[in-house]
Structure formats: C-alpha cells, structure tokens
C-alpha positions, 0 to 999 in steps of 0.5 A, a space after each residue: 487418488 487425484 492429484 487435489 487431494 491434500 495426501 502427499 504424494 511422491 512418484 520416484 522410478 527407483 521404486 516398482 509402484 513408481 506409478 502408483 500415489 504413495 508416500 516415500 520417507 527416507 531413513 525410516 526406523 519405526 513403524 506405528 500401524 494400527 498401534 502395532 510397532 515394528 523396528 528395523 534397525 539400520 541397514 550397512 550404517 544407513 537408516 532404511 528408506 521406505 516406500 510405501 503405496 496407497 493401495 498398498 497401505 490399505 491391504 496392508 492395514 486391513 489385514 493386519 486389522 481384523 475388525 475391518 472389512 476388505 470391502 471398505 473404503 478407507 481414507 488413509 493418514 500417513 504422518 512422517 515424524 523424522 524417523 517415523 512413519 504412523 498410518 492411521 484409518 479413518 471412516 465414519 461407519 467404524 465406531 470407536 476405532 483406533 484412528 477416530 479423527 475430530 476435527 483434524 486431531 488425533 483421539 485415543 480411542 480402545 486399546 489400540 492408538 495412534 499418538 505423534 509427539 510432533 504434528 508433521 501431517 497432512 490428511 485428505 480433503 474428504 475428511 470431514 472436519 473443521 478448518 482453521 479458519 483465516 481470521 485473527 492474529 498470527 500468534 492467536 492463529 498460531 496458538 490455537 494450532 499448537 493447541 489442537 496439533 494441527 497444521 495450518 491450511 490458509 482457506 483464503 489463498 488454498 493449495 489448488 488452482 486459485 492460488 496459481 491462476 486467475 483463469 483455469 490454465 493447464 499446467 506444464 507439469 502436474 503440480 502436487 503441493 507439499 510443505 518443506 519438511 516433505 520435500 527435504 529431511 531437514 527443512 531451514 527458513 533462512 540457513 546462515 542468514 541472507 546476507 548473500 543472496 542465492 536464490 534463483 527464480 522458477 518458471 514465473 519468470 519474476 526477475 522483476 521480484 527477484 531484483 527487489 528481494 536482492 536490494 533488501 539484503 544490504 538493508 539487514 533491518 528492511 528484511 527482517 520487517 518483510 521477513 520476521 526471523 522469528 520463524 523457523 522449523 523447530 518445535 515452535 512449528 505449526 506450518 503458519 508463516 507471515 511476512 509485511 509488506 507496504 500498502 498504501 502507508 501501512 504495513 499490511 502482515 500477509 499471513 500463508 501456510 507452508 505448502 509450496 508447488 512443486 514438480 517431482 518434489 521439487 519447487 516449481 517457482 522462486 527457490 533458494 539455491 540451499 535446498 534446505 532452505 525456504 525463505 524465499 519461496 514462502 516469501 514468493 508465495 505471500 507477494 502472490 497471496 497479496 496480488 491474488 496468484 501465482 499467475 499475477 507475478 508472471 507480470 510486474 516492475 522492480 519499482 512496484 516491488 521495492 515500494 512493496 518491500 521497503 515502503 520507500 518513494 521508488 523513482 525510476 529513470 531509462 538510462 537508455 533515453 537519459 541524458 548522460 550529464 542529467 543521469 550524474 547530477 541524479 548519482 550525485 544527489 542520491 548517493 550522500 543522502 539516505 537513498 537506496 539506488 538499484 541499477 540493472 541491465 535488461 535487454 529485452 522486454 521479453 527475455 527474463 533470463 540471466 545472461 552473463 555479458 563479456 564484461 562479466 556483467 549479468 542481466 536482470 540482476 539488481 546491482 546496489 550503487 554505493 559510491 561516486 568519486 571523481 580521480 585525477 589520473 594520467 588520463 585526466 579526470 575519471 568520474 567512477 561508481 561504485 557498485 556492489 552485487 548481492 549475489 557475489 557474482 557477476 562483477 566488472 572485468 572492464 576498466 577501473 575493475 578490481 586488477 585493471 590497469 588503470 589503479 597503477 596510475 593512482 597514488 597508494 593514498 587515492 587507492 586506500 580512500 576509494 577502500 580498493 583493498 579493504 571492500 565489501 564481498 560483491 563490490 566494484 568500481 567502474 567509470 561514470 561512462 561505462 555505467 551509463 553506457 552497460 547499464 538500462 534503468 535505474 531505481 532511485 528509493 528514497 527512505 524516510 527519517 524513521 527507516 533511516 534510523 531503524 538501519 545501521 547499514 545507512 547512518 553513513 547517508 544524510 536522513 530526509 526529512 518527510 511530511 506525510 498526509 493522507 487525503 483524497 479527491 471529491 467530486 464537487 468539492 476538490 478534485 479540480 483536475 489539471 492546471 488546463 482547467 483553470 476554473 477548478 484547479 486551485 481548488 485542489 488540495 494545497 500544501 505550501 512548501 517554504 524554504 527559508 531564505 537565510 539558507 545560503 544553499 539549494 534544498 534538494 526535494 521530493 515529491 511523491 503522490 500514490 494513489 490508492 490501489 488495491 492488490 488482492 484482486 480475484 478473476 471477477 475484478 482484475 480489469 478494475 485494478 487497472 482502472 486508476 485515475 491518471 495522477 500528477 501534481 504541479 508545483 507553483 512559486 508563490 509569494 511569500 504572502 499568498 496563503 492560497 492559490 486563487 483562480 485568478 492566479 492560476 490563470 495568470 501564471 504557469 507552474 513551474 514544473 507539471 509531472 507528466 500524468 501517469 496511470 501508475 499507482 505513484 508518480 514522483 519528481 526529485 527537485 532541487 529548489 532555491 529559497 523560497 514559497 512553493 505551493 505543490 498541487 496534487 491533481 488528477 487529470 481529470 477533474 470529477 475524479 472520486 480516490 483516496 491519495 497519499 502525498 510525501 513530501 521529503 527535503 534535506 535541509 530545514 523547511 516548513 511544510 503545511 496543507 493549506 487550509 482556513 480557521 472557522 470564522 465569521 469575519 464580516 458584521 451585517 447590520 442595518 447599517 449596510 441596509 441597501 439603498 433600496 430599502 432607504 427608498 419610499 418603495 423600501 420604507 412602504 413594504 416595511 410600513 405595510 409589514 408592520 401593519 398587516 403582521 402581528 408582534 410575531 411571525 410564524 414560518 407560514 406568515 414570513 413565506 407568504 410575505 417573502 414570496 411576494 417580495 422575494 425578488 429584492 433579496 433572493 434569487 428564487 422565491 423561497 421554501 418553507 425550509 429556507 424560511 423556518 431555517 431563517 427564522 432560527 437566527 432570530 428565535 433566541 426563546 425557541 418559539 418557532 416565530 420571529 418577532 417582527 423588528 428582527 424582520 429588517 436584519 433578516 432582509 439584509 442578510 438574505 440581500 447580502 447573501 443575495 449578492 455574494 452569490 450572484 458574482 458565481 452565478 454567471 448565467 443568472 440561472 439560480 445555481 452555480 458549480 459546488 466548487 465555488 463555494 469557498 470563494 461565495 462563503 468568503 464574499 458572505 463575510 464566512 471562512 470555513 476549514 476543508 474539513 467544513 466546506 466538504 461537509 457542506 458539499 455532501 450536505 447541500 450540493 447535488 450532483 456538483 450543483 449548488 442551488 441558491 437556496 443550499 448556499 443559504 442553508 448552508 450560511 445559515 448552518 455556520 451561522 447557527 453553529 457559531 452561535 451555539 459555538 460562542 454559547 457554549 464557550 462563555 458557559 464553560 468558563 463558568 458553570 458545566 453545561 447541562 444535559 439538555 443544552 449539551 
C-alpha cells in the first residue's frame, strides 16, 4: 500500500507485522467480517487490543469467504466504530456480494451484510465512487453527509502533498493523514473551553500564529466567531468543520475536513497539549487552506494574523527602535479605550522557539497589556503595566512582580486598587521601564463600535466610533499617487474629517487603508501575491470652508503628516488631532496604480466624517447673450446671413458638418465628426426628426464656443487632448458638477488610455446635458401622470 492512499494506517513496534500497512483499534470486543461475528469478552478487566495487517485482512477474509478467488485483488475497507471493528471487500468483478459499495456508502446486498450505526471510516483512493463535492453551505454540506453516511474529503485543499507544499519538498518523515477519532479513542473539539491557552506549536514553526491564537482567548466572543462551538465529535459528526476568518471587510466561512498530518500517530503541526482535543490544529489547517498550504504558514507576522482573527485595525510598533516617552503616550491612549494590545519578546528573526529568560519571561509568546497605573512610593513616581499571559505561565519574577518587595512600600489602599490580590490567572505588574526595556514589539488592535459590544470582556474600555467605505483606484480617473505629484494628487479620493470646535479636548483618530489582497494562492501565482501596490494616505488641515482640495492648494501647502508608503496589505497611523477640518487622502505611491481599497476611519469623541463628492448639476445658462465678440463682428453676422441663405428651415447632421467644417476653427479645437455633430443636434431635436432647425444654429455655436474655451485652459500644448484627470475641473469651467460615481463613468466611456480628446469632452458635456433634460422631463411628468412605456 502506498502511503497516498486514503486507508489509515498505523506502524507500532510492540506488534510483529510492525512493518507491514495495517490498522490498530484499541479495546476491540466485536468483530464483523464478512457478516460473520465473532465476540471476545475482556481480557483481565481490559478490552482487547488488535492489531490487524493488510495482508493479513485479505487471507483472512478470503478464507473465511469461499465465493472469493485467492487470485483477486481486493480493496479492503476497515471501519472502527468505538469498540467495533467491520472489514468489508470491495471489487467491481464480484456482482452482488456482501461489501458492494455506491458512491462511498455501504449497501446490503444477499444474505450477508455489512451494516455501521455510525459512519467512522475511510476507504481507499481506487475506490471508484463520487466525491462530495466543495460547493454549498456548511449545513447543506453537512446534511447531505449525514444523509448518505459519509465523511466529508475537502477536494479543494485534499489530504497530499498540495495542501503541505507549494513546491514538491520531501518530508522529514513520511506523513500518513488520519482524522481525530484514529489518532485518540475519545476525540474532543475543545476540552473545558479555551480559556487558557495550551496549545504548543508543531514543526512549522508559526509562533507568529500561535501569538494571535492566544490573544483570542481573553475575547471569549472573538473566538467563538473564529471557532464556532457548535461543533464537536458527537452523533452530529460527519468529519466537516468550519472556521472565519476576516478578509478584506468580510468575514469569509474556510470550510476542511478532519484529516490532520501526523508522524506515528501523532500530530506533526500546531496541537493542543490535551491530546484529546483538537480545535487548534483544525483550526491551523484552515488558516493554511486559506493561504493555499502548510508551507505558506512556515512565513508570516502576528499583525496579519489578528487582523485575520479579529478584523481589527492592527498596528504594530519596534520597542527596540522607539522612543521610550513616544511608546507611554501610545500605552496611555490604548489602554482606556476599546483596543486590544499584545506585547512579545522575540530575539531573533530566526530563532522561533520558546525560551524561558531569567526574568521568568518567555520568548515568542504574546502577553495581553491590561492596565497602566502611576504609584507614588519611596522611590518616587513609578509608572507600572499590567500584563496577563494566556498560557498561565511564563510571568515576571523582576520588580513590581507578585512578591517583590517593592509592594511593602505602598499603602494597603494603593494595593486593593492595582486588584494586586484579587486578579485575573496569568496576570502581573511590572515598571513602565523594565517593559520598555524586555519587551520587542508591540501590537496595538483597534476594535470597532459593533465587536466592542458584541464582547462583555471589553465593556469596561471606551468604544470607537468608525466610518467604513469601500473604494478603489482608476487609472485616469483617481489614482493620482502621492503628494509629490501635485497635478494629480487632489484627484485622489477625499473623505473631510471634521472635529468640532465646541469640543474643549483633543480627539484621538485612526486611520487605516487595506488594500485589496488575496490569500488563497496556488504555486503558479504565489509571486502575484506579492505584487501589491505600495499605499499610504496623507492627511491635510483644510479650512472650514473648502469642500475640495484643488491642485492649486496641494501645491501651496504641505500635509500635515504622510504615512511612509509600505507594500503591506495595511498601513495605519494613530493621531491625536485639535478641533478642527481635515482632509484624509488615500494614495498609492504611484500614480496610474488600478486596486480596490478599504478605508477606517475611528475617532473617540463626536465627528462627522464624509467622502467628498459633488451633486449632478448644470449651474451655468448659455445663452445668446454671452454671444462672443466675435460673432457681434460684420465677419460673425456675414457667416450667419450666408447660413441662412444657402441652408433650408432644417438641417440634417450631414449639412451641420459640412458647414461646421468650414467654419470650425472659431468654435472648436478640431474640425468635428459626423458623431459629434448628430450628438449635438440631439440638444435641439425636441420632435426626434433627426434635423435641427436652423435658428437653434446660433445657440449650438455658443455652446460649442464656450466649451471650446473651457477646455483650452487643460489644454496646455494646444494639441486637442488633455490628461482624463481634468476632467472634473473642465466639467466645472462648462458650468457642469457631476458626482464620483458620474465622472468615472464618463472616464471609462470617453477617455482612452488616460487621454481626453476634445471631441470625448464634448460628447461627454453633451450626454450630461441630455440627461439633465431627460431628468427634468421625467420628474414634471411624474408629479402628475405615470410615465408611458415608450418614454420610460
């Protein structure tokens, strides 16, 4: 048998055929084979253990079998159902015989059968039958199981080498994939809940998982979205388990089976200490099904992961590199407020073991920050932190720890309010000073209004308030890059942050923009997932007037603070802002960049908060009034008399572009299509004719002549095109607003390649003007009689 094949097997050197594929069941009392019992009472006061080959099965069942040839092949099927053991034989040439298998489910067939209760089993890959397929819901998925007696096999991430490797690597050891209730008599998803953490990492080395695992088990509800208890290995089983986890504003359901790698039945990767219990590598194996294997885990940071697990706004800071005042005024805005802050020691970028340093510290572990307190002793004034460590071990033996002396210099009523003897399992102070100085990094997660109170373990903190809003970059439309590229910067998308001025203190703001990433990934790809845009986002003071930043503006006056850009899915800055107006730009680097991004906004005291964006309106008249000069001239009035006169009462789009041709240059940039003229006539058409009657000619020319003009001011080169990034500023000198939703439109209509000819600007003017008409049209019918259908 190969070691790819889906019968479990299991090598143990207290048995003779230790070399030889075979299956071992502890506490055995029944055999089924063939439909054929045989019962074996217990041994001394215990159940016997069997163990039984492969090959040894196969004589076995053909002699116990005289309808079966010796000289057959047969696929054995062993299925363990607590303290019973059933072989069956499967094989396409043998009709109606006792183990006729359809489509993986047992069928009674003749006088002798094979029948389970309960569906423990795994059959080999040769078999030829139908497998459950990957798409639908959980429950659908699972009802249809329990229906047919089956186990569920996930065909998206199966049990071999894809699911462990992006690249075909040997294994140190041979892996055999089992399911829980192979590897242990009585399989547990979680044993007496997760609060404490035991769980300790396999040969992946993800400490950096690990340290986001642990910080969810002080936020009982934030485990139970990423870990449903509603699961478990009672009578409900069916080998399907589900977990979430956050992506891109969503919170995606990662859907495996229960066969887990393991290395002499034991589990090779992240394992619970219980070895019963197995909530934690199932839960491994769906961050890895997320991020395409085993191997993609072998790499990663604890930010990503808690932005995975909590869908916070994950903020991370080198205490290593920091400033120590700059790392108190962060602890000091974080703890009161609704922000989960995980702090760690890791020494070397290589070393991912757990080391226990003299302090009684641990490395790679993730340590909670729960409180900040200033005491007043003989020493002077000592800032402290309070720490809490999942795992229950691993706590501070240095100053300020549990019985260090330092507590005998404060008053019996400073001890009761640091809670010193009443205190959660696993939690400690230390000094400001020592924390700066033992620990590395710290990771600041910033939870939202909604998950803030759906968690009763943070009603104590101070909520945030969010503003979320989905968007994205487009060529030649907003992505305008950087504040260095002051032609395109304000053309960015803009959301105005305004604190108010009646508010006599400071409002503490965050500011994060993800852009959009993509974790389920294959070998063919994985380099794509690295391609991402570098991103940031500058945040201007604006005055209380301005609706827009312009070019002009960004060009006169600097940003008060530009993230560094960063090729990072996220990038987050934590302000403390004055009352006031503020405009926050989202940006990549670059401008031309395409990508989808999500922008957060949190504050903790009252603001309003708005994209920026304009009403659909024509607020300019053109009339013959505003007739240019020119055409008040004997040159003006000469081409008018000679239209008259040679044209009849109506035109059609040919006659309009013959003339338009020979007098263009007066009113347009270019000589004009066909297209732009029947465009233009449609403004004059009120009887859909197709023609325009010639005394609407003269407001035609003025409109064309003061479009004319509006685009020449972009037009810098005088080459009849201008960047599609101007086209809101020449839509407003047309006497045109339009709203972002609008003006995209107009750039993937009538921009090509970011170029905006002077024809698309007219077409484009032309359309508003259109659809303003027929806007007004279909509002004054309304009021009175429903539309017809053919106006409609």
């Amino acid at each position: 048998m190969e070691e790819e094949l889906l019968v479990n097997y299991y090598r143990d050197n207290k048995f003779s055929e230790k070399n030889t594929p075979g299956y071992l069941i502890k506490n055995i009392s029944k055999l089924n084979i063939g439909g054929f019992s045989w019962t074996k009472g217990p041994v001394r006061g215990r159940r016997l253990s069997l163990f039984i080959s492969l090959q040894t099965a196969s004589q076995y069942l053909k002699s116990r079998l005289p309808f079966l040839k010796k000289s057959i092949s047969l696929n054995i099927i062993i299925v363990a159902n607590e303290n019973t053991l059933t072989m069956g034989v499967h094989n396409p040439t043998i009709p109606k015989r006792p183990a006729d298998i359809r489509e993986g489910v047992f069928r009674t067939v003749g006088p002798q059968e094979l029948q389970l209760k309960r569906k423990y089993w795994t059959i080999d890959r040769s078999l030829a039958r139908k497998r459950e397929r990957s798409g639908g819901s959980y429950s659908q998925i699972k009802r249809g199981l329990r229906e047919r007696g089956q186990l569920y096999e996930d065909t998206e991430f199966p049990a071999n080498t894809r699911a462990l490797y992006h690249h075909k690597k040997p294994h140190l050891n041979p892996i055999v994939w089992m399911r829980p209730h192979e590897i242990c008599a009585r399989p547990k998803f979680i044993a007496d809940g997760a609060t404490r953490f035991d769980v300790e990492q396999g040969e992946l080395g993800d400490t950096w998982l690990v340290q986001a695992v642990s910080t969810l088990t002080l936020t009982p509800k934030f485990l139970d979205r990423v870990v449903p208890p509603d699961q478990a290995f009672d009578h409900t089983y069916c080998g399907i388990f589900r977990f979430r986890f956050w992506h891109f504003g969503d919170w995606v359901e990662v859907i495996i089976d229960d066969r887990l790698p393991t290395f002499k039945g034991r589990l090779v990767y992240l394992h619970s200490t219980d070895p019963s219990e197995f909530w934690a590598a199932l839960l491994e194996k769906a961050y890895a099904k997320l991020y395409g294997s085993y191997e993609s885990l072998t790499q990663g940071f604890t930010t990503r992961a808690l932005q995975d697990l909590t869908g916070g706004i994950v903020q991370s800071f080198s205490l290593t590199v920091q400033d120590k005042f700059l790392t108190y005024q962060v602890l000091n805005s974080a703890v009161p407020r609704s922000t989960l802050l995980v702090a760690s020691i890791n020494l070397e970028k290589d070393n991912k073991r757990n080391l226990r340093l003299r302090n009684g510290l641990v490395t790679q572990h993730a340590y909670s920050v729960t409180g900040l307190a200033r005491v007043r002793s003989k020493l002077g004034e000592t800032p402290l932190v309070r720490l809490r460590n999942p795992w229950g071990r691993g706590e501070w033996n240095g100053p300020w720890s549990e019985r260090s002396w330092e507590w005998d210099s404060l008053s019996e009523r400073d001890k009761e309010l640091l809670s010193v003897r009443v205190r959660n399992e696993g939690e400690f102070w230390m000094s400001f000073d020592d924390f700066a100085r033992h620990f590395s990094h710290l990771d600041l997660v910033h939870v939202g209004p909604d998950d803030w109170m759906n968690e009763p373990a943070l009603h104590s903190k101070k909520p945030w308030r969010a503003v979320l809003a989905r968007r994205r970059w487009r060529s030649g439309y907003n992505a305008g890059g950087g504040p260095t590229f002051t032609e395109t910067t304000a053309m960015n998308p803009q959301f105005h942050v305004q604190i108010p001025r009646a508010g006599l203190s400071k409002c503490h703001v965050v500011v994060s923009v993800v852009q959009q990433y993509d974790n389920a990934i294959s070998a063919q790809d994985n380099k794509k997932r690295h391609q991402l845009h570098p991103i940031g986002f500058a945040v201007y003071e604006i005055p209380a007037n301005m609706t827009r930043l312009t070019t002009a503006f960004v060009t006169e006056h600097r940003p008060m603070d530009v993230t560094a850009h960063s090729c990072a899915r996220e990038t987050v800055t934590f302000f403390t802002l004055p009352p006031g107006d503020y405009m926050v730009v989202p940006h990549t680097q670059q401008p031309n960049c395409d990508a989808k991004f999500l922008l957060r906004i949190l504050t903790d005291e009252q603001s309003n908060i708005w994209e920026v964006n304009e009403d659909n309106m024509v607020f300019r008249s053109i009339n013959l009034e505003k007739l240019d000069e020119g055409m008040k001239k004997r040159e003006g009035r000469q081409m008018l008399l000679k239209l008259l006169n040679k044209y009849p009462p109506e035109l059609d789009p040919q006659s309009l572009h013959k003339f338009l041709k020979t007098h263009w240059k007066t009113f347009l940039v270019e000589k004009p299509t066909l297209d732009l003229v029947k465009a233009m006539i449609m403004l004059r058409d009120y009887n859909i004719s197709g023609k325009v009657a010639i005394s609407d000619i003269p407001a035609l020319l003025v409109m064309l002549q003061f479009w004319r003009t509006a685009f020449l001011k972009f037009d810098k080169g005088h080459s009849g095109k201008t960047s599609s990034y101007h086209l809101r500023p020449a839509l407003w000198e047309a006497g045109v607003t339009v709203s972002n939703k609008v003006l995209e439109c107009l750039v993937l209509r009538f921009a090509k390649s970011k170029i905006l000819s002077s024809e698309a600007f007219l077409m484009s003017l032309v359309r508003l003007h259109l659809a303003h008409e027929r806007f007004h049209s279909i509002d004054t019918k309304m009021k009175g009689n429903p539309l017809s259908l053919e106006e409609i």
